[in-house]
mmCIF file of the N, C-alpha and C atoms, coordinates in Angstrom:
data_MODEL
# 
_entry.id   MODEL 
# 
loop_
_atom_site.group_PDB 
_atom_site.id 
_atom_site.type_symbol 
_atom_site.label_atom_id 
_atom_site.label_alt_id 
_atom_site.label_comp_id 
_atom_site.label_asym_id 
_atom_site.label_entity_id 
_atom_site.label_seq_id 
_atom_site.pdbx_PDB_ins_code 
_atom_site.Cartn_x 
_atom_site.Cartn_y 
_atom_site.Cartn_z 
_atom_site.occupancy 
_atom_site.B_iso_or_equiv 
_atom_site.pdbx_formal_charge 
_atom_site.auth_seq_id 
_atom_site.auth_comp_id 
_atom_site.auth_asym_id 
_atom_site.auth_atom_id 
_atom_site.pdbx_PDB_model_num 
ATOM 1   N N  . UNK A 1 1  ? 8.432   -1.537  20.741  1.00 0.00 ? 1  UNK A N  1 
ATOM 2   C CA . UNK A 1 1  ? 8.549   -1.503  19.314  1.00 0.00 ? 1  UNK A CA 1 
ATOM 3   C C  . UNK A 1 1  ? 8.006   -0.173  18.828  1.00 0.00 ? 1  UNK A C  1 
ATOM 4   N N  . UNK A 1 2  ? 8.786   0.627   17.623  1.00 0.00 ? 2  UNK A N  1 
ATOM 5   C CA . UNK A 1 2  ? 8.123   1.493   17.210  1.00 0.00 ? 2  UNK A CA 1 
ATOM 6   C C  . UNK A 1 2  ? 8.045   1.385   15.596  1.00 0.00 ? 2  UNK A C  1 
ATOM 7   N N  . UNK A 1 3  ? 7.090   1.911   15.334  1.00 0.00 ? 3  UNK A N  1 
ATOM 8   C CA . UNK A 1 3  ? 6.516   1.639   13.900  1.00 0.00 ? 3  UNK A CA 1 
ATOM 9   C C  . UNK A 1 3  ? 6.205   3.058   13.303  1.00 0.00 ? 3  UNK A C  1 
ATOM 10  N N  . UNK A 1 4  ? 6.673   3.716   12.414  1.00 0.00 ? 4  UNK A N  1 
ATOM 11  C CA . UNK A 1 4  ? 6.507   5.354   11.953  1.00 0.00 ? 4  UNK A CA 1 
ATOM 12  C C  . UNK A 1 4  ? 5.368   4.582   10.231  1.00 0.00 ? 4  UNK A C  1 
ATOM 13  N N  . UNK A 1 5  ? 4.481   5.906   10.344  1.00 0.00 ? 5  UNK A N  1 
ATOM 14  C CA . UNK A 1 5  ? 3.803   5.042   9.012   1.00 0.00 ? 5  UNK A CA 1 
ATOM 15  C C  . UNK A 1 5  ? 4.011   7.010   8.321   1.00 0.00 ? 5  UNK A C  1 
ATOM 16  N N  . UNK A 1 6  ? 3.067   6.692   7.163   1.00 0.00 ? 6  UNK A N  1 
ATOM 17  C CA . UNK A 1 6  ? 2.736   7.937   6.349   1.00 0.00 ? 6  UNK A CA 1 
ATOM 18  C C  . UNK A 1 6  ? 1.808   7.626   5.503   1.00 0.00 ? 6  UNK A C  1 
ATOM 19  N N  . UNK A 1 7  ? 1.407   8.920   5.836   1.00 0.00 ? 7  UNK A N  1 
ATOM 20  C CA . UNK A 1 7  ? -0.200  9.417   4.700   1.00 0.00 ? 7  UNK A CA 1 
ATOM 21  C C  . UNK A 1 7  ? 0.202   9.394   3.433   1.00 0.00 ? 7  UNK A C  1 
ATOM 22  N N  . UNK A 1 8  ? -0.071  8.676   2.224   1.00 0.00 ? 8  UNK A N  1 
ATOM 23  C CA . UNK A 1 8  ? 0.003   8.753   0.834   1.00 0.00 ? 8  UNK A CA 1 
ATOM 24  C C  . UNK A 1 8  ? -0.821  8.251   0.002   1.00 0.00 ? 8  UNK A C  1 
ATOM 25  N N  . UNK A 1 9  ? -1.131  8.998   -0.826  1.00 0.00 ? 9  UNK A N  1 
ATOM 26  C CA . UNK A 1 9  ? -2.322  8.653   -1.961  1.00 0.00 ? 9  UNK A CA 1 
ATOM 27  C C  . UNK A 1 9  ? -1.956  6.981   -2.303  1.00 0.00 ? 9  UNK A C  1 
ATOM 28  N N  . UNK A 1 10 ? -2.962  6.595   -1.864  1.00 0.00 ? 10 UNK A N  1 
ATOM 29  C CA . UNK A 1 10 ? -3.154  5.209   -2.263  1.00 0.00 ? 10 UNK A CA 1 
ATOM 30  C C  . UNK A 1 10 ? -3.120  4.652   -3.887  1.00 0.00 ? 10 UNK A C  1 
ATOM 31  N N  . UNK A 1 11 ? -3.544  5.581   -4.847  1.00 0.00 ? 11 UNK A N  1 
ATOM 32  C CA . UNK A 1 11 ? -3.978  5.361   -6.610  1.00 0.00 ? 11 UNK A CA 1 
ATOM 33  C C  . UNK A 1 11 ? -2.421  5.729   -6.480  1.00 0.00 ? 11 UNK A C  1 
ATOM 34  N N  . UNK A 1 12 ? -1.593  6.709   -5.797  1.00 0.00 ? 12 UNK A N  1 
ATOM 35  C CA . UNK A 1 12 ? -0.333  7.353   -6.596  1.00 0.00 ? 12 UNK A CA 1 
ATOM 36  C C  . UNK A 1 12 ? 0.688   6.303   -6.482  1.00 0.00 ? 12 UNK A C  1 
ATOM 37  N N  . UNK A 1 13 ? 0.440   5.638   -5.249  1.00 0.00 ? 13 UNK A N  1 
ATOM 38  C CA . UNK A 1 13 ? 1.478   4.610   -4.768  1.00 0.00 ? 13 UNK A CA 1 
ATOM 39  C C  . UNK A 1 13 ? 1.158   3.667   -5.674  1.00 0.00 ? 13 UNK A C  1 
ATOM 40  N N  . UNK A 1 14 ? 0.077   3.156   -6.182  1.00 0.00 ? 14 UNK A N  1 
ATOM 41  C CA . UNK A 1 14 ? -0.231  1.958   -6.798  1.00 0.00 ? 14 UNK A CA 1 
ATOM 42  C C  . UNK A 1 14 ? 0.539   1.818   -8.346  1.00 0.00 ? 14 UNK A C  1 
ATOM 43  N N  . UNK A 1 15 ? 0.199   3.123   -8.524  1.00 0.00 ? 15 UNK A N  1 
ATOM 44  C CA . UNK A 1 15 ? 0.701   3.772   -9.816  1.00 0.00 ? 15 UNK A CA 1 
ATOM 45  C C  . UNK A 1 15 ? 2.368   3.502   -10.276 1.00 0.00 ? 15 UNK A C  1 
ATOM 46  N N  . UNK A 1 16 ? 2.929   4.377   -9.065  1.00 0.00 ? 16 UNK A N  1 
ATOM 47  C CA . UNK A 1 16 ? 4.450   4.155   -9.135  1.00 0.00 ? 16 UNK A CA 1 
ATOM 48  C C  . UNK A 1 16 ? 5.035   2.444   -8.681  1.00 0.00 ? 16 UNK A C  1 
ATOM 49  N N  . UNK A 1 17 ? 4.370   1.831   -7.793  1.00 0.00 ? 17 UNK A N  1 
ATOM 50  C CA . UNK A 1 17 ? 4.218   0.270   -8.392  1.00 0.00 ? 17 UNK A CA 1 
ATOM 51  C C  . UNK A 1 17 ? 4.597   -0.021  -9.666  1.00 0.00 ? 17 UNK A C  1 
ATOM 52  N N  . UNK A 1 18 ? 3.498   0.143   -10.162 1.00 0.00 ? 18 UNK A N  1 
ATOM 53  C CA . UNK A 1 18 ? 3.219   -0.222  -11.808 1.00 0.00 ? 18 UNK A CA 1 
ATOM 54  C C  . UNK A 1 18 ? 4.666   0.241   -12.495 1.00 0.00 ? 18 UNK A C  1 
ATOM 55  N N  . UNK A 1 19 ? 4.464   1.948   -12.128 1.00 0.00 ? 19 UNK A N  1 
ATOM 56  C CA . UNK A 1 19 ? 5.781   1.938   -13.026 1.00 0.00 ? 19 UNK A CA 1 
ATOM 57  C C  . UNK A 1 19 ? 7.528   1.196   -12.920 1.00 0.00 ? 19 UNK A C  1 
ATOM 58  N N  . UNK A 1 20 ? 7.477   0.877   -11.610 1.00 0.00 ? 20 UNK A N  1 
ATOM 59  C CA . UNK A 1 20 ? 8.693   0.163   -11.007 1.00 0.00 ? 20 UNK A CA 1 
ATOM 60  C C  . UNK A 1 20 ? 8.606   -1.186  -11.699 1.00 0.00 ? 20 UNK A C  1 
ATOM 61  N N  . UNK A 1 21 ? 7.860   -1.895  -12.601 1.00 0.00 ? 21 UNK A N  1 
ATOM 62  C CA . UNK A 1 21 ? 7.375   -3.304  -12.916 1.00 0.00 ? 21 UNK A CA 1 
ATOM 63  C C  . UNK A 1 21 ? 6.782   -3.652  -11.780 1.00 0.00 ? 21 UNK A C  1 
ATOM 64  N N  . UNK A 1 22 ? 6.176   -3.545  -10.875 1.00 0.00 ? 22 UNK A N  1 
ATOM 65  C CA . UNK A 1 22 ? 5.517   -4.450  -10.001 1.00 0.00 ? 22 UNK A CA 1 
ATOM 66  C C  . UNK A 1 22 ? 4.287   -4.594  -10.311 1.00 0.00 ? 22 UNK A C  1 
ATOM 67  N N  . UNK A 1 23 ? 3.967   -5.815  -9.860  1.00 0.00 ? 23 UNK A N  1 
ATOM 68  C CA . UNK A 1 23 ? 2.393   -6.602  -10.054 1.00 0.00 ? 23 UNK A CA 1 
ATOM 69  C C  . UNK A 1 23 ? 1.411   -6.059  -8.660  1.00 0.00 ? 23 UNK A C  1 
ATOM 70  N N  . UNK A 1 24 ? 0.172   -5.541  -8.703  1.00 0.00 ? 24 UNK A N  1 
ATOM 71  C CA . UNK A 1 24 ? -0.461  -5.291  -7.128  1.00 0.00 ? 24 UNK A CA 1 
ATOM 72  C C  . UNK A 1 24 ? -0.996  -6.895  -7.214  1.00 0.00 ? 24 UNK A C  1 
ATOM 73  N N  . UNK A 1 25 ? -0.757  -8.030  -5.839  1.00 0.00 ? 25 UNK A N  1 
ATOM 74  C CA . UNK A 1 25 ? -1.574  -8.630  -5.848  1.00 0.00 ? 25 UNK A CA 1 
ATOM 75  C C  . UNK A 1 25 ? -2.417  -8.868  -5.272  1.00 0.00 ? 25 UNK A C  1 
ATOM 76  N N  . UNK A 1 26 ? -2.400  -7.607  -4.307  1.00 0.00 ? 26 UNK A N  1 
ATOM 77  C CA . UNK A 1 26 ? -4.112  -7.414  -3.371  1.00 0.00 ? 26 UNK A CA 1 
ATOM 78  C C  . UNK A 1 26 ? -3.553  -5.952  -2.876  1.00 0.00 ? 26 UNK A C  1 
ATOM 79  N N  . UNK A 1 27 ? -4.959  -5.801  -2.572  1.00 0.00 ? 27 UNK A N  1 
ATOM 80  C CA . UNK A 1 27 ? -5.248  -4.516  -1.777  1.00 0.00 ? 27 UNK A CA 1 
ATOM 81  C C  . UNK A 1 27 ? -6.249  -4.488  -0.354  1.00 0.00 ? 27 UNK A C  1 
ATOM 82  N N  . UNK A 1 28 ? -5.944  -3.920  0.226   1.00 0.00 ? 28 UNK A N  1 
ATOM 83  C CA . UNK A 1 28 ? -6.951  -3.858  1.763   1.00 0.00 ? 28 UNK A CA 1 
ATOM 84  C C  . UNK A 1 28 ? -7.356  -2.411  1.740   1.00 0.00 ? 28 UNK A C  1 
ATOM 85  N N  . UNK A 1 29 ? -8.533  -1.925  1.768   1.00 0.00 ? 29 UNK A N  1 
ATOM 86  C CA . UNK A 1 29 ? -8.838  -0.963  2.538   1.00 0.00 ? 29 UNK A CA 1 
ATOM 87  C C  . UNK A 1 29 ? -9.504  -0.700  3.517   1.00 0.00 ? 29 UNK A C  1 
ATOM 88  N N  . UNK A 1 30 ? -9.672  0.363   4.124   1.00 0.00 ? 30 UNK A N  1 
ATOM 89  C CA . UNK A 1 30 ? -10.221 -0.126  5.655   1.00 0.00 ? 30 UNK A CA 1 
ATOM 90  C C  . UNK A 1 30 ? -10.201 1.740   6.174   1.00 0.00 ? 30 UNK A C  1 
ATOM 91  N N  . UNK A 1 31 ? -11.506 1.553   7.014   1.00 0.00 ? 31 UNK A N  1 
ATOM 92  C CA . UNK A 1 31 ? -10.973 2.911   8.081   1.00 0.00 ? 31 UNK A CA 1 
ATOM 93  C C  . UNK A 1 31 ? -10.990 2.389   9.528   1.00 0.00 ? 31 UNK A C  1 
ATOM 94  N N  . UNK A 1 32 ? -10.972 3.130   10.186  1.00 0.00 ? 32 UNK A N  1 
ATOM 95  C CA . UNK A 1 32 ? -10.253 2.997   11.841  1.00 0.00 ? 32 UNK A CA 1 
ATOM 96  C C  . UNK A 1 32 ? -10.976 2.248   12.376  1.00 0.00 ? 32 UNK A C  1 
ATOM 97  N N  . UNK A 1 33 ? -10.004 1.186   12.846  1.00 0.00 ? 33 UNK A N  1 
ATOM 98  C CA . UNK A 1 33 ? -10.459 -0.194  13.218  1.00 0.00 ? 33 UNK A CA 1 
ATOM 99  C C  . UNK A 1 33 ? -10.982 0.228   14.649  1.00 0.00 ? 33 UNK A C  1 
ATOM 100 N N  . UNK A 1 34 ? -10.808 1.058   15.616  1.00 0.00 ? 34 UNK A N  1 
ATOM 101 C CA . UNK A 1 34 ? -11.397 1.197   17.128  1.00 0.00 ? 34 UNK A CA 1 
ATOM 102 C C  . UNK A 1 34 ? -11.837 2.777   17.115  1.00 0.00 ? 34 UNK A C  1 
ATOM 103 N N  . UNK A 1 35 ? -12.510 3.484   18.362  1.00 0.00 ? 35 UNK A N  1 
ATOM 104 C CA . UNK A 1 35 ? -12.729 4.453   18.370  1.00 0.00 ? 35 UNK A CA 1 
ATOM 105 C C  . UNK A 1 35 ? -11.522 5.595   18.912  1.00 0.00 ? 35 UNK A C  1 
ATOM 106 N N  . UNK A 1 36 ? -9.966  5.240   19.035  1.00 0.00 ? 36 UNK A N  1 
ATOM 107 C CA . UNK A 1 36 ? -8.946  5.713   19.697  1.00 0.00 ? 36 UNK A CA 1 
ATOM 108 C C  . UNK A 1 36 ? -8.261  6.322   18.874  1.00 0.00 ? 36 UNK A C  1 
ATOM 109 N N  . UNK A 1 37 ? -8.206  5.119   17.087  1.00 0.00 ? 37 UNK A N  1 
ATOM 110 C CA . UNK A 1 37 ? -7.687  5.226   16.219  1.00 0.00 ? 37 UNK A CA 1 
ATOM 111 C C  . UNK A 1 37 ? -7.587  6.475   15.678  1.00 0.00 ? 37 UNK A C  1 
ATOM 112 N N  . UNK A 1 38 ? -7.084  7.401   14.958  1.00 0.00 ? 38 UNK A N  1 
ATOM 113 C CA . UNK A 1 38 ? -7.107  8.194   13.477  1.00 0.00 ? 38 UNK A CA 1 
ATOM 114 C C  . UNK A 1 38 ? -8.399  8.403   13.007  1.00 0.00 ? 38 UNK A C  1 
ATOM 115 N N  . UNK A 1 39 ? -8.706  8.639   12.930  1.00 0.00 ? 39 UNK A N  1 
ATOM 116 C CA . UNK A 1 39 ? -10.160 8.705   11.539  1.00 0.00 ? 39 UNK A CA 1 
ATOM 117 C C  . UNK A 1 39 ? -9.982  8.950   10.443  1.00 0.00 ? 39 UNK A C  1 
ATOM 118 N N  . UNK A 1 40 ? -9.580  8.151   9.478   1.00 0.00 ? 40 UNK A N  1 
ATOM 119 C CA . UNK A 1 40 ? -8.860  8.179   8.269   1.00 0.00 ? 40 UNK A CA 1 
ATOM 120 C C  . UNK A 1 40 ? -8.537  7.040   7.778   1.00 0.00 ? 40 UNK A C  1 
ATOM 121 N N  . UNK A 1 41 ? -8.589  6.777   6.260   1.00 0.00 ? 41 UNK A N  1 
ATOM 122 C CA . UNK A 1 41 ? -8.586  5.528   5.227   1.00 0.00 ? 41 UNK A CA 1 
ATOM 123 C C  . UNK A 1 41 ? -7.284  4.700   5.171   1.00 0.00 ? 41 UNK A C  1 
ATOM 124 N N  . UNK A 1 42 ? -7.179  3.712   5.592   1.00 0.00 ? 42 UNK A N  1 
ATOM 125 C CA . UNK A 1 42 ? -5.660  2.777   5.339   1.00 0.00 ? 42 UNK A CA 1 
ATOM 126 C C  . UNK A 1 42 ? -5.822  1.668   3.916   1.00 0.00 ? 42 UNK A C  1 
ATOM 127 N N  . UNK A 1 43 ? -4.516  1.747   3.394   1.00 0.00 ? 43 UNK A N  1 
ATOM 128 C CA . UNK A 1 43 ? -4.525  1.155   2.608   1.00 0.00 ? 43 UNK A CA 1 
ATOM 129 C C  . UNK A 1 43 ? -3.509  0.301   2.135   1.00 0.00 ? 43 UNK A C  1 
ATOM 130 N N  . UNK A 1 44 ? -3.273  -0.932  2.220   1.00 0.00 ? 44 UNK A N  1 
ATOM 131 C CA . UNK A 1 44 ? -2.318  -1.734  2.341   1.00 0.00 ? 44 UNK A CA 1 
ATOM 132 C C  . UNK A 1 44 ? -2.295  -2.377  0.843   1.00 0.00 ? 44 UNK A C  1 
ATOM 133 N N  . UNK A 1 45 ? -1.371  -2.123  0.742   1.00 0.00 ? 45 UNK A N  1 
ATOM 134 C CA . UNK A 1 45 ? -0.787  -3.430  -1.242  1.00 0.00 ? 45 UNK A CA 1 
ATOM 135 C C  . UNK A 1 45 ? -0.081  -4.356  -1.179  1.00 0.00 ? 45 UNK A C  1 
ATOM 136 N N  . UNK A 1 46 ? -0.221  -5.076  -1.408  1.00 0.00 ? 46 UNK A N  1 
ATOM 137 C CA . UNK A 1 46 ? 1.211   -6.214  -1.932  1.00 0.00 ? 46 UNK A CA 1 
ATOM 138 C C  . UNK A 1 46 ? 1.450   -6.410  -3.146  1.00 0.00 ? 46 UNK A C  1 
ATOM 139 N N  . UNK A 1 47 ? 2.673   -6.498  -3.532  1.00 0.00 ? 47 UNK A N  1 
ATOM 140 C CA . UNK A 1 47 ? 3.501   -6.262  -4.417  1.00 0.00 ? 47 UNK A CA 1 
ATOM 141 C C  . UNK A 1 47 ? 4.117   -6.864  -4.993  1.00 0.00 ? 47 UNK A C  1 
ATOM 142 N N  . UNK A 1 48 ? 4.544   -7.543  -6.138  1.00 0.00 ? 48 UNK A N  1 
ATOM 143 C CA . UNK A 1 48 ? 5.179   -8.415  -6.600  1.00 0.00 ? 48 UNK A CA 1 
ATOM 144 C C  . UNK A 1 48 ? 6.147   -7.874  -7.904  1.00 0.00 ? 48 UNK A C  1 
ATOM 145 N N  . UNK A 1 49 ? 7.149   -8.361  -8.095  1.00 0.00 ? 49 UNK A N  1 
ATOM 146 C CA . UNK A 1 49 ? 7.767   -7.940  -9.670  1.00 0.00 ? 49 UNK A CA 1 
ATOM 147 C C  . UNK A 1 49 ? 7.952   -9.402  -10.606 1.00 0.00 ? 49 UNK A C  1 
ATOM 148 N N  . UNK A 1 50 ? 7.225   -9.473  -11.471 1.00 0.00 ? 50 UNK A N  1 
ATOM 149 C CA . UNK A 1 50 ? 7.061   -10.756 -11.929 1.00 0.00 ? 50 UNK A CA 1 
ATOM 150 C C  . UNK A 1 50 ? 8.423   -11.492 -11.828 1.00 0.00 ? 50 UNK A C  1 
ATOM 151 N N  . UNK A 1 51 ? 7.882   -12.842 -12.065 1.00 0.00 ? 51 UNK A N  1 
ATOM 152 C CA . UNK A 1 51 ? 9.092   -13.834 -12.597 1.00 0.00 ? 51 UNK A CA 1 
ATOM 153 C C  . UNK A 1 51 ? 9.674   -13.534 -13.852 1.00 0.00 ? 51 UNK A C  1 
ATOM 154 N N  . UNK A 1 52 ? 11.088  -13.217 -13.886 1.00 0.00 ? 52 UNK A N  1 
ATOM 155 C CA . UNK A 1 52 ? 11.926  -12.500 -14.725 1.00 0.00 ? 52 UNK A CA 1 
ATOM 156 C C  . UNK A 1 52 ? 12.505  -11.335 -15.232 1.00 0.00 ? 52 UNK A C  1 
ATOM 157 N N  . UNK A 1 53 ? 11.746  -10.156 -14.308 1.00 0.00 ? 53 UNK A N  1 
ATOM 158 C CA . UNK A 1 53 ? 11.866  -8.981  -15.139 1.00 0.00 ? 53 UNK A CA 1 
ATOM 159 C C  . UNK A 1 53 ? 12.822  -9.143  -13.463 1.00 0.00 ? 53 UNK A C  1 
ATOM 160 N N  . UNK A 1 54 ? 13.873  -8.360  -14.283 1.00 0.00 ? 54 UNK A N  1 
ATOM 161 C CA . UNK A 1 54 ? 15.003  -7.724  -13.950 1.00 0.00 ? 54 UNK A CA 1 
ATOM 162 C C  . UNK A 1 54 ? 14.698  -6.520  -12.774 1.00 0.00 ? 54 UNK A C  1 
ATOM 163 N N  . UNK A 1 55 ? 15.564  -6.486  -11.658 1.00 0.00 ? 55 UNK A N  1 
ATOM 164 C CA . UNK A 1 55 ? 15.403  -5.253  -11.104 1.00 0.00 ? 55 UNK A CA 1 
ATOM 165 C C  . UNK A 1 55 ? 16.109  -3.829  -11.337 1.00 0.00 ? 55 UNK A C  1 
# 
């Protein structure tokens, strides 16, 4: 399996969320879960676009 990720401002992404109508309904942050890892901040959102608003 391969999985490609990318570095992006976490506030900017959240932001353009917002502006798309989406709801954040959590956030994770976290830095490098082992010593092999990256050394650097992850940040995971979930996302919702309410009940009704149009896409």
């Amino acid at each position: 399996m391969s999985l490609a990720g990318h570095f992006l401002d976490r506030d900017e992404v959240g932001a353009e969320l917002a502006r798309a109508g989406f709801d954040t309904t959590a956030r994770l942050d976290r830095g490098p879960s082992t010593p092999r890892e990256l050394p650097s901040r992850r940040c995971y959102l979930l996302a919702v676009r309410p009940h009704g608003v149009a896409p």
